[in-house]
C-alpha positions, 0 to 999 in steps of 0.5 A: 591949281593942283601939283603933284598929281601923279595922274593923267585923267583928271577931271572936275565937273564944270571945269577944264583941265589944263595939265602938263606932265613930263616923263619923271616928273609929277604934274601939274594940273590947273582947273578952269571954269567952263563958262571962263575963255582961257589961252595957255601961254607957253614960257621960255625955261632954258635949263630950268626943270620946273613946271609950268602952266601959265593961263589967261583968262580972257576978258567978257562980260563980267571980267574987264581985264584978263587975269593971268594964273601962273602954276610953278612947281620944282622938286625940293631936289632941284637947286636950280629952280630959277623962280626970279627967271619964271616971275619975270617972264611971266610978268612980262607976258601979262604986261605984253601985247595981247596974244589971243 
C-alpha cells in the first residue's frame, strides 16, 4: 500500500494498481499480486476528506477466505478525519454478505 503518490502512472511488475487520486489530493495506491482475484469496494465517507481504497481478495486455491485491504490516508490538516466511521464501515462490509 503506497500513500502520497503524487503520480498517476504507476506500476510494478507482476502487480495491479488500484489507485484513487482526486483533484488536490495526494493519492493512494494498493498493489495487487496478478495471480490474486480482487473486487474494489467502494465506501460511503459523508463529508470525510479521507481517502480511501478498500479490496477483496477473493477466495481460490490457496486462500480459504477472502481478506480484506483497507488503504486510509488524511491530511495531518484535516481535523475531521472520521477514522471510527471508516473502520466500522469497513468491518461491516467484511462481515456482510459476499458481493462478488
Amino acid at each position: 500500500m503506497l500513500q502520497e503518490t503524487l503520480g498517476d502512472a504507476l506500476t510494478f511488475p507482476g502487480y495491479r494498481v488500484v489507485s484513487v487520486r482526486e483533484q488536490g489530493k495526494r493519492g493512494l495506491a494498493t498493489l495487487v499480486a496478478k495471480k490474486c482475484s480482487f473486487h474494489e469496494h467502494k465506501l460511503q465517507l459523508g463529508n470525510s476528506k479521507a481517502e480511501v481504497i478498500i479490496l477483496e481478495i477473493i477466495p481460490n486455491s490457496w486462500l480459504k477466505n477472502s481478506v480484506f485491504l483497507l488503504n486510509v490516508y488524511s491530511s495531518p490538516s484535516d481535523k475531521r478525519q472520521g477514522f471510527a466511521s471508516i473502520m466500522a464501515k469497513a468491518v461491516a462490509l467484511a462481515r456482510g454478505p459476499l458481493s462478488w
